[in-house]
Every structure is written in structure tokens, then in C-alpha cells.
C-alpha positions as CSV (number, residue, x, y, z in Angstrom):
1,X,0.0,0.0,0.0
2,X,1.4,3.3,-1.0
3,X,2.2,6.0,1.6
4,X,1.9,9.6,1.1
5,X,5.0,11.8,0.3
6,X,3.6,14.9,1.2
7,X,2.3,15.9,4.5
8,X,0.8,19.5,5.1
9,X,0.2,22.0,8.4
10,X,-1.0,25.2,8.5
11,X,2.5,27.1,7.7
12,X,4.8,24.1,6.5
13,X,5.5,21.6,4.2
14,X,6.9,18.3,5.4
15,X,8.1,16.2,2.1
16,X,9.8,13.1,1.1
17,X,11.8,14.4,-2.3
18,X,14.8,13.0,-4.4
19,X,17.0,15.9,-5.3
20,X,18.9,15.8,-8.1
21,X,22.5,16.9,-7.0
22,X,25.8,18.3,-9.5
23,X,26.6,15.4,-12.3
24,X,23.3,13.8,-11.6
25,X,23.7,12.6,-8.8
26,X,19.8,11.5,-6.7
27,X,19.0,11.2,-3.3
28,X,16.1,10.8,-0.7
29,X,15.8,13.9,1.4
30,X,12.7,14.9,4.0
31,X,12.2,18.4,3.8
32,X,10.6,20.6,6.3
33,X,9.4,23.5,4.3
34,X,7.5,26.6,6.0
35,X,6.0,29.3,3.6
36,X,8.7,31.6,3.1
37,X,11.2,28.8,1.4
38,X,8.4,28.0,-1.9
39,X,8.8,31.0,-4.6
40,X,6.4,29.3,-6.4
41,X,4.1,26.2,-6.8
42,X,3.0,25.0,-10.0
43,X,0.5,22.5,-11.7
44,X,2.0,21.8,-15.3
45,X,1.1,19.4,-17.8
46,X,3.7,16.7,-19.0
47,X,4.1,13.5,-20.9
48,X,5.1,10.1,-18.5
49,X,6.4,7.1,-20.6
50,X,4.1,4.1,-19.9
51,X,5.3,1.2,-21.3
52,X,6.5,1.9,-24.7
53,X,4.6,5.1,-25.2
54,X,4.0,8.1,-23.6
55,X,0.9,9.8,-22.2
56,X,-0.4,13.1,-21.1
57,X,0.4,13.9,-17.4
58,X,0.4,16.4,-14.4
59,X,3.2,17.2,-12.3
60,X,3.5,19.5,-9.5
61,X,6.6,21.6,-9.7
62,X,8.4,23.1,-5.8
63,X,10.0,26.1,-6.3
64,X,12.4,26.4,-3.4
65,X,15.0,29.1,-2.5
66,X,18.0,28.2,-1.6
67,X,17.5,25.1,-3.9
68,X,19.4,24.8,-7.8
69,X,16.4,22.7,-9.2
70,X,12.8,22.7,-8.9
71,X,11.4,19.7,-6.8
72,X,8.9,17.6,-8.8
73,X,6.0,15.1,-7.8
74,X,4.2,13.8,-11.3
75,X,1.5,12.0,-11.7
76,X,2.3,8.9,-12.4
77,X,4.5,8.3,-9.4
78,X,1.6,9.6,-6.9
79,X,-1.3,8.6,-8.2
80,X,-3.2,7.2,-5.0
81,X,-2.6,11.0,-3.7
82,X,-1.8,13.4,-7.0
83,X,-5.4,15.3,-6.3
84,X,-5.0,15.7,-2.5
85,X,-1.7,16.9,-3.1
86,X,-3.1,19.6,-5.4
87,X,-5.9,20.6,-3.2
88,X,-3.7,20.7,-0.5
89,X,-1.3,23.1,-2.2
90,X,-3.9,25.1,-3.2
91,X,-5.4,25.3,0.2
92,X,-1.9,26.4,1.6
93,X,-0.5,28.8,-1.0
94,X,-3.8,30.9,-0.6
95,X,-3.6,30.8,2.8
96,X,0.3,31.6,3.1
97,X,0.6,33.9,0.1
98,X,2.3,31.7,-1.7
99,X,2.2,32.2,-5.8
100,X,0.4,29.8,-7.3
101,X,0.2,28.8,-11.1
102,X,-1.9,26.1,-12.6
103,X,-1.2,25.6,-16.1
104,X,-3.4,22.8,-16.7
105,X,-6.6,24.4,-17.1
């Protein structure tokens, strides 16, 4: 049974991510992430490979400071929790005036 990745309180963000390091390089980090580290979340569509072709997709892009690369959760990966997740961002940027953009309407 799949666990959830992302848990959310009123002001922070605690996350299970891989971050992608110099020479691509990946590892497992938890992340405790109050409002004031995201410069932006975003909702953009994508294409996921599923078996030997690829379909349309969501992803939910982290912007972090202090982080090189944005943190992403697609789909594909969540799927048991993909629409919480997005509720739950959007419940959490609008509450901590946090810029939101949802480019899959």
C-alpha cells in the first residue's frame, strides 16, 4: 500500500523528495518546508512514458529558494494522492501567500 509523500500543516510543508545533485547525482531527502522557502508552486502538464509510449500527465513543480532545481512530484508516481496533493497546495498557497500557477486548465 502506498504512503503519502507529502504531508501539510497550516504554515509548513513536510516532504519526502529526491533531489537531483551536480553530475546527476539523486538522493532521498525529508524536507521541512515553511511558507517563506516555496517561490512558487505549479501545476503543469507533462508527458510520462508508460510502457513503450507516452501519455499526457500532471506534475507538481516546488519552487524552493536556496534550492538549484525545482522539486517535482508527477502523476504517475503519486497517483493514489496526486489530487490531495493539489488541493492541499492550493489550500496552503492561498492561505500563506504563496504564488500559485496552474497551467493545466
Amino acid at each position: 500500500m502506498a504512503k503519502p509523500k507529502i504531508m501539510f500543516d497550516k504554515t509548513e510543508v513536510i516532504a519526502n523528495a529526491t533531489i537531483v545533485r551536480e553530475m546527476n547525482k539523486k538522493s532521498q531527502r525529508l524536507l521541512r518546508l515553511s511558507a517563506d522557502k516555496f517561490s512558487q508552486i505549479s501545476f503543469v502538464p507533462c508527458k510520462e512514458r508508460k510502457l513503450f509510449k507516452k501519455i499526457d500527465s500532471e506534475k507538481i513543480v516546488l519552487n524552493l529558494r536556496g534550492f538549484a532545481r525545482p522539486v517535482e512530484y508527477t502523476k504517475k508516481d503519486n497517483a493514489a494522492f496526486f489530487e490531495s496533493y493539489k488541493e492541499s497546495f492550493v489550500k496552503f498557497a492561498k492561505d500563506n501567500g504563496v504564488l500559485l500557477v496552474d497551467e493545466t486548465k
